[in-house]
N, C-alpha and C positions, 0 to 999 in steps of 0.2 A: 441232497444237502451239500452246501459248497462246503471244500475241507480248508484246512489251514496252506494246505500245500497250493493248492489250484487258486488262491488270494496272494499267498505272499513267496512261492516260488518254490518253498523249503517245506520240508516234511518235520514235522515232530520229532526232535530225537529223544533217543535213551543213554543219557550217561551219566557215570560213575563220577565226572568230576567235571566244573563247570569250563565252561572253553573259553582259552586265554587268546582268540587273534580277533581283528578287527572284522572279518566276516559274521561273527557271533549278532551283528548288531538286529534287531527283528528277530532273529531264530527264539522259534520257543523250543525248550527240553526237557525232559522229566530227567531229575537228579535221584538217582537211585540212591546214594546214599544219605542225602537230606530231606529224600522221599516225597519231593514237592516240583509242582512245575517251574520253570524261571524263564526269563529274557534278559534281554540288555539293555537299559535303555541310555536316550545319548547326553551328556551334559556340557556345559558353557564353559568359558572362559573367557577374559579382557586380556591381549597384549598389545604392546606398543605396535603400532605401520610406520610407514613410513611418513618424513614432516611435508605439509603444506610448503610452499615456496611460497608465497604472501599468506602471512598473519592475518588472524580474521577473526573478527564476530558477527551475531546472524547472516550467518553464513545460511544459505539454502543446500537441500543435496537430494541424489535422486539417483536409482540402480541400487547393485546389490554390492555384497562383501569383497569379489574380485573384478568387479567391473561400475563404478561409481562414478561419479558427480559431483563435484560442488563448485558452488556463483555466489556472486555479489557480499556484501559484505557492506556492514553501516558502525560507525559515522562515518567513516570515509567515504563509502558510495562508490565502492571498486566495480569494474565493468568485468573483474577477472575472474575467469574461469578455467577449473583443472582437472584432470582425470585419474582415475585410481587403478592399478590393474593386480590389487592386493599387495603392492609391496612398497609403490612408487608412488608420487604426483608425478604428472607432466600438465603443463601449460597448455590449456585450449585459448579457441578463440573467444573472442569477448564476448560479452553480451552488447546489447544497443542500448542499452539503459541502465548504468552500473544503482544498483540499489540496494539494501538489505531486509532483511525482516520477512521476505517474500514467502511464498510457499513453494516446494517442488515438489516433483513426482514424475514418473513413467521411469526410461533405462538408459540407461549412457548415451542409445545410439537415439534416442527418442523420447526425451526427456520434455518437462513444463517448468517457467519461471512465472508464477503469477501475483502480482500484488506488491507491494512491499512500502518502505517509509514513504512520509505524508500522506496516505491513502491513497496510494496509485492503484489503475484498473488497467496496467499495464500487462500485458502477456506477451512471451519469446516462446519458441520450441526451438529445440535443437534436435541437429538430424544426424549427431556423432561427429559431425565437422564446424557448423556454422549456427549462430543462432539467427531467426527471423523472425519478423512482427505476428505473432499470433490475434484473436479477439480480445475486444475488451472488456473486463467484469463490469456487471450490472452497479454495483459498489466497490468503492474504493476499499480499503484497510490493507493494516498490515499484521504481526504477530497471529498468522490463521494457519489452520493445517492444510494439506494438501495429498491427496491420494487417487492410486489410480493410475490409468494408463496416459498414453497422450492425446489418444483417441477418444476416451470414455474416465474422466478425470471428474474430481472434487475440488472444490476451494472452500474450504468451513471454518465457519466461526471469525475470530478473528477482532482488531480494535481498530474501528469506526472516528474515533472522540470519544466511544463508548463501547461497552462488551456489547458484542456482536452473537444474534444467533443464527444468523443467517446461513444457507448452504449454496452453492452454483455448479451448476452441473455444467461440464467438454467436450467437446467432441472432436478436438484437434482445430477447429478454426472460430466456432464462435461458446458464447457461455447463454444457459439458460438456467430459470430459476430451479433450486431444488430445494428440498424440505428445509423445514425451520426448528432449528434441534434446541430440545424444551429447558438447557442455560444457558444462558447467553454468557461468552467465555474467551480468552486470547492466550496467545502462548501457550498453547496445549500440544499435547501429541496424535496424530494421527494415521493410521495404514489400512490398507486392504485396496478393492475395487469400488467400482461403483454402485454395484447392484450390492457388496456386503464389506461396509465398512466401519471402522470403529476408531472414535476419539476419544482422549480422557487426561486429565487433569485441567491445568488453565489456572488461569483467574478472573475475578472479576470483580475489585482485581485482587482479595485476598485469593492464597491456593486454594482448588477444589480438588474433592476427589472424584467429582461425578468421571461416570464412562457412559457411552452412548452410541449405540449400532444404530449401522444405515443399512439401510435394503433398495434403495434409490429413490424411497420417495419418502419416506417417513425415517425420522429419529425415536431412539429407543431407550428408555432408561435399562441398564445391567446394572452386576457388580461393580461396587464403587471400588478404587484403588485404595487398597489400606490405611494411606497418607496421601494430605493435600500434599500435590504438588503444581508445578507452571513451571515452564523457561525448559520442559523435558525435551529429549526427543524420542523417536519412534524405530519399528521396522517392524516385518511380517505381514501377516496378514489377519483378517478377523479372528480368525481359533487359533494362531500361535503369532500373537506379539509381543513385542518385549517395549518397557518404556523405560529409559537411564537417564540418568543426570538430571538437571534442576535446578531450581532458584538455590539459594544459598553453597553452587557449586558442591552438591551432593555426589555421592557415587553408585548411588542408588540404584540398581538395573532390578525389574519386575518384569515377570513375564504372565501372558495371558492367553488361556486355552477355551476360550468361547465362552468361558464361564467364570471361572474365577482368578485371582492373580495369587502369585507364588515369588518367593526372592529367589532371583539370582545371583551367580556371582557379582560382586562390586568392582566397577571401575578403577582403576589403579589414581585417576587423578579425578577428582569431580570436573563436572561443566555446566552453566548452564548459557541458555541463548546462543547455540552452536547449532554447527550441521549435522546431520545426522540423515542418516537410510540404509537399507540390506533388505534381500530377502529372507532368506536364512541364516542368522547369522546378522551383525549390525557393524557398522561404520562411525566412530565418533570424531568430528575433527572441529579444529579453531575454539572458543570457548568468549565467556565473558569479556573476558582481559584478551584482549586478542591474539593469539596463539599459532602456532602451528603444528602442533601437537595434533597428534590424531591415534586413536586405540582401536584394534577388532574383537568383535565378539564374536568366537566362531563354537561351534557344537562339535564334538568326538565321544564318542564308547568310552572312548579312554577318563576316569577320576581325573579332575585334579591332583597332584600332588601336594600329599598332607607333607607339610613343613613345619618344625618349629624350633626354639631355641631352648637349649637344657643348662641353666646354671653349672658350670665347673670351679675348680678350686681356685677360691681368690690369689689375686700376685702379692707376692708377700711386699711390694713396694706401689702404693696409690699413685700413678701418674699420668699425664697426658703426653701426647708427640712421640710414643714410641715406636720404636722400630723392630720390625721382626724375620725370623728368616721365611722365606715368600713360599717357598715348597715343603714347609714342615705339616707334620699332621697332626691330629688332634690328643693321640696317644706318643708324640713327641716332636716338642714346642722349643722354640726359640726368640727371647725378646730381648731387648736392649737397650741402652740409652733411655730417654725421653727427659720428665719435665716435671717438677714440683715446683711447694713454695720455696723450699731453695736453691731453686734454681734447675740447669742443666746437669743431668745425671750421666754415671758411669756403669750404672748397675746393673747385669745381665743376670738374669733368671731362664730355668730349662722347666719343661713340662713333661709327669707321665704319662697324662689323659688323666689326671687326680688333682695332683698337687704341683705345686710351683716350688725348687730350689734354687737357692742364688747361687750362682757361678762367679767365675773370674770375672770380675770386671772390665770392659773399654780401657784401653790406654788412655783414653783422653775423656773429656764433655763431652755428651753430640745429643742432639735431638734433630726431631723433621728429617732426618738421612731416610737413606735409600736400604733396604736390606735384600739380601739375595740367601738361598742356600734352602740346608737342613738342619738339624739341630747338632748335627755331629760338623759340619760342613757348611761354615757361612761367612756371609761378608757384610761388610758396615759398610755404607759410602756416603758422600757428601751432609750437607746438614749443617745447623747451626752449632755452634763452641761458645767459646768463654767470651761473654757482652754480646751475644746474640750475632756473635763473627760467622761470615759465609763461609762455609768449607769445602775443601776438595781434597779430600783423602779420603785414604780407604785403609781398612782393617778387616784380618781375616781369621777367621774361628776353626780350631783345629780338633773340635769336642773337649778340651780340657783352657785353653786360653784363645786370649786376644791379641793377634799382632798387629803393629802397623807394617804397611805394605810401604817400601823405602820408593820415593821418586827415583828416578820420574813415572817409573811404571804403575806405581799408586796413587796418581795425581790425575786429577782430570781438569778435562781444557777448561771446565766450565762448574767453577763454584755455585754452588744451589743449595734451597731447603724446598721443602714442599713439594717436592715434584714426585715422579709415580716412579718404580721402580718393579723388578718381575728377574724370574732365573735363578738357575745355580750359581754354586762357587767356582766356576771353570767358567759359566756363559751366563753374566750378568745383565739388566740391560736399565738403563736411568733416562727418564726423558720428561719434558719440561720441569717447571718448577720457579724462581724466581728468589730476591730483586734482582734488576728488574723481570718482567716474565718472561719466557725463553719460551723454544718451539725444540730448539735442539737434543735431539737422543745421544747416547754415548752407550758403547757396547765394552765389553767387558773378557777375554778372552783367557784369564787364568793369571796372566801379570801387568797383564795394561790395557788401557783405555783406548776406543781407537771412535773415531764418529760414526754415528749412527744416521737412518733418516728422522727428518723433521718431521714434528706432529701436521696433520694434514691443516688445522686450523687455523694455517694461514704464519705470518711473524712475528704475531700476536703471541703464540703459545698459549699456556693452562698454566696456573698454580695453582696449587691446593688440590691437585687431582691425585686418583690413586689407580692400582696397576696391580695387575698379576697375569700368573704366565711363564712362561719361559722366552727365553731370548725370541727363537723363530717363530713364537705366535705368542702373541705380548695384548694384555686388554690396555689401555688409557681408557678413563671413566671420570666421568664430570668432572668439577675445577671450576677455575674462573681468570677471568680474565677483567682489564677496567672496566667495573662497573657491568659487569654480567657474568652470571652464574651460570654452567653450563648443562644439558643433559644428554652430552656429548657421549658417545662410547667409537675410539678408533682401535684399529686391528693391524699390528705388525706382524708382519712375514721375515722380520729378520733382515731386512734391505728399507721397505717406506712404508708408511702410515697410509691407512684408509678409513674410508669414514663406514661406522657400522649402525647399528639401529638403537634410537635416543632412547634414555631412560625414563619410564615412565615420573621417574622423579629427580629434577634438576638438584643436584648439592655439590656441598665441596668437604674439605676432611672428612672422607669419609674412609672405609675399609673393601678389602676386597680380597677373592679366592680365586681362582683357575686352574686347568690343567694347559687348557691350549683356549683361544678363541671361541672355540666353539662350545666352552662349559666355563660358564661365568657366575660367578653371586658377589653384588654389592650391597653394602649395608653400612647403616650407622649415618652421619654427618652434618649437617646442616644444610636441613631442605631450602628450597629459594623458588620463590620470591618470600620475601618477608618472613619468612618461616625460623622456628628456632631449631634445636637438634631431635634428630628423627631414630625413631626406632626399625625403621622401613626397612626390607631385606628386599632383591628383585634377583632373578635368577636367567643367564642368557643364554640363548641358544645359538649364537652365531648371525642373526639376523634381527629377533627380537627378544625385549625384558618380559618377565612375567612377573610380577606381584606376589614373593610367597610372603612364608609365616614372620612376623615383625619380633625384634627382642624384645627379649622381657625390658633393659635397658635403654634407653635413650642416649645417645652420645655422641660424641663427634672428637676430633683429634685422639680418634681411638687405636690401639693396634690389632692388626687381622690379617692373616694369613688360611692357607690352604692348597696343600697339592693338588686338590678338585676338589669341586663344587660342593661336593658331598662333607670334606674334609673343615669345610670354613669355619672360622671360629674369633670371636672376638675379645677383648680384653684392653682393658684399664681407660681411661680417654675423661674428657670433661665433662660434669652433668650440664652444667650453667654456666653462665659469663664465662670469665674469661681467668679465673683464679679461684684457687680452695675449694673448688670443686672435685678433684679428681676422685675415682673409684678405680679400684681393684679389682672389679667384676671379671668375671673368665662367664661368657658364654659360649656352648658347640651347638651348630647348626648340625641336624638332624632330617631325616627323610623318608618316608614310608609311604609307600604307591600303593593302594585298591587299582588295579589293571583294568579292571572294568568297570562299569555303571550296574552290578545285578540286582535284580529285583524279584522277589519271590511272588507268581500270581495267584491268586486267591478268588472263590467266587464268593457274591453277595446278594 
């Protein structure tokens, strides 16, 4: 009799408590003191990759999670093509025939482009460097799936002028006919090989749920997907696929195990009529609206982390635009200034982790400034005053008052609201913000201002962005600039601005926590495009956002601070337009990790 060991490497253990490292994953053991067998098992997650270099819709794509694909592109009818090596695009060579809607498949180094707008029967292979003229389909269309290798590929389904049931079987140079899958359907998803493959949604042209396996010469009716959908995309293979996104720009991800479908994690941004491929693991990039945005789905041992938000003690003053000290914690807070209906405020309040008391007030009016510090130890800087006047001063908090800092040493070059700010009261740091918008940083050294580097964004600069950090590792995090919203995140070293990985969600007034760069949470603001104010929280790791738990609250020209990620916390800011709306809310972001995926087994 074959044992557990002599299959999967590992012998059955015995222990007392369940095992916290990454090797646990497949190990089965008996838990002595829960008295029951267990394993690991692995589960999902969506983060931000890195952007496309040209914006795209039906987009094609083809490989897996760290070594990918994608071409063409419609309306436009771009000939361009780029590669993914999990972190990055870079620029390949074109195709011969720039088109969208097409189907792909096979792997980076040996990839298929078949099909695409007006009913072409056009085919490209690529061979990791160049594309060349492939065979041409029996039938034209476009919106069909495509699966398989370069050698032994599918082209299914598909619209003709009309839903398509047709299938075509590859072999690397020419196409023959293959089975005829029993609805006829377009814009659907499809993976696996050729001898066992599997497609499902579509329309035709309302959504469908149908699913349907290939074995290479016949179609199959299975488990239908929970929900009509069309415009998905795919990856995997026959017994572990996953299908995300969709018409109505869903975020949908469903996975499926040869039998039936299961939700998984959701996508941080919906898409539909985008690229899409992975083996293990999934690739989403471009979208309806053409984009450059792109997300991974990758599997770990490791839970997600449970995040969410816990009401704390309301501000005894309802207002927007204010300002706080950037390294305070959640059991002691510091806010200041901001904005009512009358007007620009002076009133600083301190936090226990309970309740909110009012303290000495600002010397002066200010909202939209900059704040640095702790709640015993902070600074006010730049910001609007009396008639919505630009300011360039600063004030400094000594845990009992407010002073102003006498020029020139408390004067900075460059009067601003809006811009981001991060650091203590010895090592502050201010950078963009406007009118007009600015790029320019200013650093802060205990009695004067001295320049900083510009934000990497060109002269252009950010307003409306927010920031935290400390001086020598500083986040800047969306903004905007004329007429674009950004979902920008850069990273200061204390000398110059570099660019880090996009937010899964573009806004501007929003809030934010750090320790350093590399532990980030932003939240709150007005999402973009078109979007009003968001409850969205996203949490960085240095490279990329993740999507946690969203406030209870919706808001934007909100204030939020945190000495790290763990520490963030939100308070007061606008519900609606743009007046009488303010709230007093105090939420604390919160955090609790499952280490592993366990599962106790059972027999049946």
């Amino acid at each position: 009799m074959t044992t557990y060991k002599e299959i999967f490497g590992k012998p059955v253990k015995v222990l007392s408590t369940d095992p916290t490292d990454a090797q646990a994953e497949g190990q089965v053991w008996y838990n002595t003191t829960d008295g029951v067998f267990k394993t690991v098992l692995s589960v999902g997650a969506w983060s931000s990759g890195g952007a496309l270099n040209t914006a795209r819709k039906n987009n094609s794509g083809a490989g897996t999670v760290p070594a990918g694909l994608t071409f063409g592109e419609m309306p436009g009818l771009s000939a361009n093509s780029e590669e993914y090596d999990g972190t990055s695009w870079t620029e390949g060579n074109n195709l011969n025939t720039g088109r969208g809607s097409a189907c792909g498949f096979g792997t980076q180094t040996a990839a298929v482009m078949a099909a695409g707008h007006n009913y072409q029967t056009t085919t490209e292979n690529y061979d990791g460097t160049s594309w060349t003229a492939g065979g041409a389909l029996s039938t034209g269309r476009r919106y069909l799936a495509g699966f398989g290798t370069q050698t032994a590929g599918v082209a299914a389904l598909g619209f003709t002028g009309s839903s398509s049931a047709v299938s075509e079987e590859y072999n690397g140079t020419s196409w023959t006919a293959g089975g005829t899958a029993n609805t006829a359907r377009f814009a659907l998803g499809g993976v696996g090989t050729l001898t066992a493959g599997v497609v499902f949604g579509g329309g035709n042209p309302p959504a469908k749920t149908n699913v349907e396996e290939y074995n290479g010469t016949a179609w199959t009716e299975v488990n239908d997907l929970p929900t009509a959908n069309k415009a998905n995309q795919s990856s995997g293979t026959q017994t572990d696929a996953l299908s995300f996104g969709g018409a109505g720009d869903i975020t949908t991800t469903l996975g499926y195990d040869g039998t039936n479908w299961s939700a998984k994690a959701s996508m941080a941004a919906g898409k539909s009529y985008f690229g899409g491929f992975g083996g293990t693991g999934a690739i989403a990039c471009g979208g309806d609206v053409p984009t450059t945005t792109t997300e991974e789905f990758n599997y770990s041992i490791y839970a997600p982390v449970a995040a969410s938000w816990a009401a704390g003690g309301n501000l005894n003053t309802a207002r927007d635009s204010l300002m706080t000290a950037a390294q305070a914690t959640q059991n002691a807070a510091l806010v200041f200034g901001g904005h009512t209906n009358a007007g620009e405020q002076t009133v600083s309040e301190s936090y226990d982790g309970s309740s909110w008391t009012a303290t000495n007030a600002l010397p002066a009016i200010k909202q939209l400034g900059g704040g640095a510090g702790t709640q015993t130890a902070a600074l006010a800087f730049a910001g609007n005053g009396t008639a919505a006047s630009t300011l360039n001063t600063t004030e400094s908090w000594d845990g009992s008052n407010w002073t102003a800092v006498a020029a020139p040493g408390g004067t900075l070059a460059t009067g601003r609201f809006n811009g981001g700010s991060a650091g203590v009261q010895g090592a502050a740091l201010l950078f963009g913000g406007g009118p007009p918008t600015v790029a320019v940083s200013e650093e802060w050294n205990g009695s004067s201002w001295s320049p900083g580097g510009s934000l990497s964004r060109g002269t252009t600069g950010a307003n409306n962005l927010c920031g935290a950090g400390i001086q020598t590792s500083a986040l800047a995090m969306g903004g905007t600039a004329p007429a674009f919203v950004y979902n920008t995140t850069e990273e200061y070293n204390g000398t110059s601005w570099t660019g880090g990985g996009g937010m899964n969600t573009a806004r501007r007034r929003a809030a934010a926590a750090a320790s350093t760069v590399d532990s980030g949470l932003c939240f709150g603001g007005l999402a973009s495009p078109g979007s009003g104010q968001t409850a969205v929280a996203e949490t960085y790791d240095g490279s990329s956002w993740t999507n946690t738990g969203s406030m209870g609250t919706a808001r934007y020209f909100l204030g939020g601070s945190g000495a790290t990620q763990g520490d963030g916390f939100a308070m007061g800011g606008l519900l609606t337009g743009l007046a009488s709306n303010y709230t007093n809310a105090t939420e604390e972001y919160t955090v609790s990790t499952d280490p592993l995926g366990y599962k106790t087994l059972t027999t049946s």
